[in-house]
N, CA, C and O atoms as CSV, one atom per row, in Angstrom:
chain,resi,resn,atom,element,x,y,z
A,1,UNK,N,N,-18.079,-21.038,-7.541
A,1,UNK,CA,C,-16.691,-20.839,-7.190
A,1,UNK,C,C,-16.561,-20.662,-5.686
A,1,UNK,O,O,-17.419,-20.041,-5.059
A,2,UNK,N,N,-15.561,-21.168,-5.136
A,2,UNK,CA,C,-15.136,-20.751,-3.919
A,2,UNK,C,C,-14.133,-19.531,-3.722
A,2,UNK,O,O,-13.326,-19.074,-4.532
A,3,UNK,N,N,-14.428,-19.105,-2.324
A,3,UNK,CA,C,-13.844,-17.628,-1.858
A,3,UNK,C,C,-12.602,-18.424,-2.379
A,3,UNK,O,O,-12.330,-18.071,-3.527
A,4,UNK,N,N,-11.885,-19.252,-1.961
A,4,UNK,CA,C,-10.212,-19.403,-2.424
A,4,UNK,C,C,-10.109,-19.270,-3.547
A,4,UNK,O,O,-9.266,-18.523,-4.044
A,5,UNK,N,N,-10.683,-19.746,-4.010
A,5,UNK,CA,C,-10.285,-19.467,-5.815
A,5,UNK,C,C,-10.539,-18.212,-6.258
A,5,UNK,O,O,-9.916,-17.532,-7.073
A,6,UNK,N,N,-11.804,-17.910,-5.456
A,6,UNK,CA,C,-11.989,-16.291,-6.262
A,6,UNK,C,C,-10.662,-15.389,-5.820
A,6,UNK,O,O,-10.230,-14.484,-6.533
A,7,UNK,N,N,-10.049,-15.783,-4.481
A,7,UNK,CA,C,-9.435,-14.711,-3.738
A,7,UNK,C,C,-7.531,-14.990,-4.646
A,7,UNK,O,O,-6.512,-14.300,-4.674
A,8,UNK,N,N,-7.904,-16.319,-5.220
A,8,UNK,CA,C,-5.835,-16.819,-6.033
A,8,UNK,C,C,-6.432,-15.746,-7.436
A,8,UNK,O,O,-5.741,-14.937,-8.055
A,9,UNK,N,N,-7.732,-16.023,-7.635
A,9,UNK,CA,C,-7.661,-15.200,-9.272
A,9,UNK,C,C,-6.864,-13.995,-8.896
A,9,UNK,O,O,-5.665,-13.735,-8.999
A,10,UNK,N,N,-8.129,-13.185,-8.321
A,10,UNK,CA,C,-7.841,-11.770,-7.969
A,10,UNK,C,C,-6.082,-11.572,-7.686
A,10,UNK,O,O,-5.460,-10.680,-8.264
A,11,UNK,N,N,-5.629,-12.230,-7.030
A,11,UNK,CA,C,-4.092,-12.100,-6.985
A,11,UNK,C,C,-3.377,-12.162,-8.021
A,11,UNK,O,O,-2.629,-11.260,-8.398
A,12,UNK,N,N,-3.592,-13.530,-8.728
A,12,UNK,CA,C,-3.157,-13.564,-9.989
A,12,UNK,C,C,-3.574,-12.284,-11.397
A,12,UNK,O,O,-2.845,-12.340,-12.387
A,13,UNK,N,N,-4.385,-11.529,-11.390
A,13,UNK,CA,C,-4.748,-10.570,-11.492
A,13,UNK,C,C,-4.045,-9.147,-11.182
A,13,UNK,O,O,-3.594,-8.262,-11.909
A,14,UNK,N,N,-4.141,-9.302,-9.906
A,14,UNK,CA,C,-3.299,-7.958,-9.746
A,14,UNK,C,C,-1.582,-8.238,-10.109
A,14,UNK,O,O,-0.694,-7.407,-10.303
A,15,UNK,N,N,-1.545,-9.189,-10.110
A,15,UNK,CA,C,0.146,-9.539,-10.138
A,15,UNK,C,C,0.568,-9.249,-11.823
A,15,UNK,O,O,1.593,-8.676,-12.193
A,16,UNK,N,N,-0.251,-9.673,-12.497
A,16,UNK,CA,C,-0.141,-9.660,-13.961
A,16,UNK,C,C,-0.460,-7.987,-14.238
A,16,UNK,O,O,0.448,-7.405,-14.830
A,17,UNK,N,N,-1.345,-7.377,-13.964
A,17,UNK,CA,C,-1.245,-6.047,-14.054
A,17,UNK,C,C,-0.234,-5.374,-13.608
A,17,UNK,O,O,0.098,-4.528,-14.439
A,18,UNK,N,N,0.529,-5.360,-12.498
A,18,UNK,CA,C,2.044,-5.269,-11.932
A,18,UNK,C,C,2.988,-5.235,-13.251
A,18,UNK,O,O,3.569,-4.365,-13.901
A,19,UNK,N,N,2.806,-6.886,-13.309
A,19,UNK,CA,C,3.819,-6.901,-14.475
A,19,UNK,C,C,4.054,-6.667,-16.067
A,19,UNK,O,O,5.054,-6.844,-16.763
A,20,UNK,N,N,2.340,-6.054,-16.470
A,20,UNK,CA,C,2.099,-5.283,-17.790
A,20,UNK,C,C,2.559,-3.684,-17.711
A,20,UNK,O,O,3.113,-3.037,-18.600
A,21,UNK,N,N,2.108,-3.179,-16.199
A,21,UNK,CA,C,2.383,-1.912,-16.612
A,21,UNK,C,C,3.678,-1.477,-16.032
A,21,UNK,O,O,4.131,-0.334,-16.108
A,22,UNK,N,N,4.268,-2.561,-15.406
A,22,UNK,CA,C,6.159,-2.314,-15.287
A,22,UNK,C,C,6.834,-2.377,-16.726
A,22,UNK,O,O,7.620,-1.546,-17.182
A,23,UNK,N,N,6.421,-3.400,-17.279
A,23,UNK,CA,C,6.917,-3.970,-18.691
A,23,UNK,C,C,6.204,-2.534,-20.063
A,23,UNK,O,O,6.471,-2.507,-21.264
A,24,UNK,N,N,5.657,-1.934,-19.590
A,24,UNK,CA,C,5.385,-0.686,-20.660
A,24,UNK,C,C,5.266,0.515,-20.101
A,24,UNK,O,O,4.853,1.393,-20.859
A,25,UNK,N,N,5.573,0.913,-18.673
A,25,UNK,CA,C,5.956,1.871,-18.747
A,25,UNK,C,C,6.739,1.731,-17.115
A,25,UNK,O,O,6.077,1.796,-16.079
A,26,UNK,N,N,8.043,1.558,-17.136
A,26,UNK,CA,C,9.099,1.292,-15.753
A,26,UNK,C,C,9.043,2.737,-15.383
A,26,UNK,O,O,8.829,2.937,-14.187
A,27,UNK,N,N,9.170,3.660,-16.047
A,27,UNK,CA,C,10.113,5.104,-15.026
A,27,UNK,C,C,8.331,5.603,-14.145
A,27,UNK,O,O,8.255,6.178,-13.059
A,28,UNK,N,N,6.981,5.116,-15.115
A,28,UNK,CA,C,5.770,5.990,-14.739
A,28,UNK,C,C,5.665,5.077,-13.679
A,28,UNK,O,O,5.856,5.647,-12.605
A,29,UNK,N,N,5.377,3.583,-13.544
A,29,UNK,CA,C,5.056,2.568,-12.503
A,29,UNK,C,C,5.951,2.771,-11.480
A,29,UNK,O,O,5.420,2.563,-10.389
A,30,UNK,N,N,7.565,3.227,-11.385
A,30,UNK,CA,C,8.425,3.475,-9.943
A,30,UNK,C,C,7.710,4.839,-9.569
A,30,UNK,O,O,7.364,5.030,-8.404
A,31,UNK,N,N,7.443,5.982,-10.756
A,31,UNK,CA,C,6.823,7.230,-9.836
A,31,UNK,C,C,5.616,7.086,-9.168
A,31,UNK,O,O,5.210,7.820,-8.267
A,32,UNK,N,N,4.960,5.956,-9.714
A,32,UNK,CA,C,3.361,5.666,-9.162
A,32,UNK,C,C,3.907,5.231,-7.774
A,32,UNK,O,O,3.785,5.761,-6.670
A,33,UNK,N,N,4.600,4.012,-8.205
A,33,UNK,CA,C,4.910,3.318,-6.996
A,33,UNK,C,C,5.717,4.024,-5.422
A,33,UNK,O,O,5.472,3.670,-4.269
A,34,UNK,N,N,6.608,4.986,-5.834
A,34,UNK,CA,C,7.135,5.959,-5.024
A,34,UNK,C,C,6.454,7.065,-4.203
A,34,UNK,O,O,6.903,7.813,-3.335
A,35,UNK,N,N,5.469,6.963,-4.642
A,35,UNK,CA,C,4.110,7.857,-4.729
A,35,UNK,C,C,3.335,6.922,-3.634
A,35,UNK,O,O,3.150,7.357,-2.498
A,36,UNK,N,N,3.145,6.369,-3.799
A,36,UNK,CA,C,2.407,5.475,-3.356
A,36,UNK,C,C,2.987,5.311,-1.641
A,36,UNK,O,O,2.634,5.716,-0.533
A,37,UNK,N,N,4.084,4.456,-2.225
A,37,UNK,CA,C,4.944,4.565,-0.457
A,37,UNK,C,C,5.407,5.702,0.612
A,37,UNK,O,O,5.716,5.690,1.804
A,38,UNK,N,N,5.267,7.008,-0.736
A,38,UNK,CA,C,5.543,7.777,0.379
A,38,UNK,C,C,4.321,8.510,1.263
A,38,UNK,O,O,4.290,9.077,2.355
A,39,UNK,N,N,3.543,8.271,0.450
A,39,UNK,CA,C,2.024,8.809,1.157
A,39,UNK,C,C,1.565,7.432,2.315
A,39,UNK,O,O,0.938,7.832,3.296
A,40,UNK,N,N,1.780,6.179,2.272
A,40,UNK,CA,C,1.553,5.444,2.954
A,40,UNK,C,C,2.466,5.702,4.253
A,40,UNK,O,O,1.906,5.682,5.349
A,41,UNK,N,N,3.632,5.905,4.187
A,41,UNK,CA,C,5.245,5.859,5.459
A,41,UNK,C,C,4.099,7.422,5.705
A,41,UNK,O,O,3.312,7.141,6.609
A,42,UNK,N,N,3.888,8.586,5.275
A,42,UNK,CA,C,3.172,9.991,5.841
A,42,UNK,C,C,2.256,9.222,7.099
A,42,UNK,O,O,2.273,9.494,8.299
A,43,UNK,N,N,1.436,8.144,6.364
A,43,UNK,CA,C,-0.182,7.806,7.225
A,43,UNK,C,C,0.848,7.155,8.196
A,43,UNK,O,O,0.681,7.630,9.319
A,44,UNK,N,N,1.497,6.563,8.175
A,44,UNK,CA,C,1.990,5.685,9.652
A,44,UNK,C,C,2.931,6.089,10.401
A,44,UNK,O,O,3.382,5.393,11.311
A,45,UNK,N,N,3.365,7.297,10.113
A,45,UNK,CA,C,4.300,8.308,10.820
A,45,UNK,C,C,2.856,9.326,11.262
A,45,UNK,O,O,2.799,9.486,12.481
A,46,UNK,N,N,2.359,9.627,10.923
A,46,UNK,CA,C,1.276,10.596,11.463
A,46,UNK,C,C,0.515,9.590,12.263
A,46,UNK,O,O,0.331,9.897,13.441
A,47,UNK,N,N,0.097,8.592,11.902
A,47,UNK,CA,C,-0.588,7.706,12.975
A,47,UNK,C,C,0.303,7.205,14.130
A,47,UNK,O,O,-0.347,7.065,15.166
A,48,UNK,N,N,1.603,6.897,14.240
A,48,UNK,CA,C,2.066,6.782,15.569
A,48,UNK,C,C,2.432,8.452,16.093
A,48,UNK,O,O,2.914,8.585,17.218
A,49,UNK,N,N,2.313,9.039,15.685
A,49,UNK,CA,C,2.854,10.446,16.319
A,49,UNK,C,C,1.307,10.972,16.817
A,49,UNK,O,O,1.313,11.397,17.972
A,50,UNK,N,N,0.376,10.998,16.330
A,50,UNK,CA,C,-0.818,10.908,16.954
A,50,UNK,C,C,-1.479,10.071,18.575
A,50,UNK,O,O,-2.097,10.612,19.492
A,51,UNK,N,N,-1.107,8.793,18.452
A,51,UNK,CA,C,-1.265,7.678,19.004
A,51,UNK,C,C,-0.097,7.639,20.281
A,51,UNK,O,O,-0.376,7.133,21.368
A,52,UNK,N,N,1.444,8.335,19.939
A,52,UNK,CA,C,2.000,8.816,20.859
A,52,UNK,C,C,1.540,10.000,21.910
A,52,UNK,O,O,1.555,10.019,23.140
A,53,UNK,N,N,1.118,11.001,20.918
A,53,UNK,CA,C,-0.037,12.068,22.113
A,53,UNK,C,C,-0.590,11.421,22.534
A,53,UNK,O,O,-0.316,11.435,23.734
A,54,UNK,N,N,-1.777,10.303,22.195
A,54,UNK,CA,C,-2.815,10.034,22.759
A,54,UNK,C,C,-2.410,9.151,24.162
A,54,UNK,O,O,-3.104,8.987,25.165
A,55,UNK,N,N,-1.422,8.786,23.956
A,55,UNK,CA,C,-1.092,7.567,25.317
A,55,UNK,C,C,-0.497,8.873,26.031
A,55,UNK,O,O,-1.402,9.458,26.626
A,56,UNK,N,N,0.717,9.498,26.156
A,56,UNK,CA,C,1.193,10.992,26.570
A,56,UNK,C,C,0.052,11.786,27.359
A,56,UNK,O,O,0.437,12.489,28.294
A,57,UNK,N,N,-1.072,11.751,27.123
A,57,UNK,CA,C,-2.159,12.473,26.953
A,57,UNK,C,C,-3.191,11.673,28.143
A,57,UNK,O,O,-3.892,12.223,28.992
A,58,UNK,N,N,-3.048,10.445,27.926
A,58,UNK,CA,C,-3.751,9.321,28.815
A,58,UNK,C,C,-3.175,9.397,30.679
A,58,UNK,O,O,-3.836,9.299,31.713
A,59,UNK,N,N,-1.579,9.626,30.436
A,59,UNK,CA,C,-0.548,9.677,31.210
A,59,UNK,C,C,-0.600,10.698,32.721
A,59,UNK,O,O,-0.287,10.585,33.906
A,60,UNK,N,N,-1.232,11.764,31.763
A,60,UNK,CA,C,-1.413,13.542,32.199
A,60,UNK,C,C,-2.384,13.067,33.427
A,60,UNK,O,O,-2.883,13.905,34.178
């Protein structure tokens, strides 16, 4: 097999899992999913507020 094909399965894969565990359980998959984004928006608000000291800091 080639990396492309291995890399469309795997997509096709995760996409179908998406759409099994939306389709049997919607309210648990938006809390996963809500969950999910809000811990991600935390890492990239803490990483530019970090990265803002650090240039601030460079400045000094």
């Amino acid at each position: 097999m080639q990396f492309d094909t291995i890399k469309k399965l795997l997509i096709y894969l995760a996409l179908a899992f998406v759409v099994v565990s939306v389709w049997t359980d919607p309210s648990g998959s938006a809390s996963a999913a809500g969950t999910f984004l809000h811990t991600v928006g935390g890492f990239f608000s803490t990483a530019i507020n970090k990265g803002s000291v650090f240039i601030k800091g460079l400045a000094n």
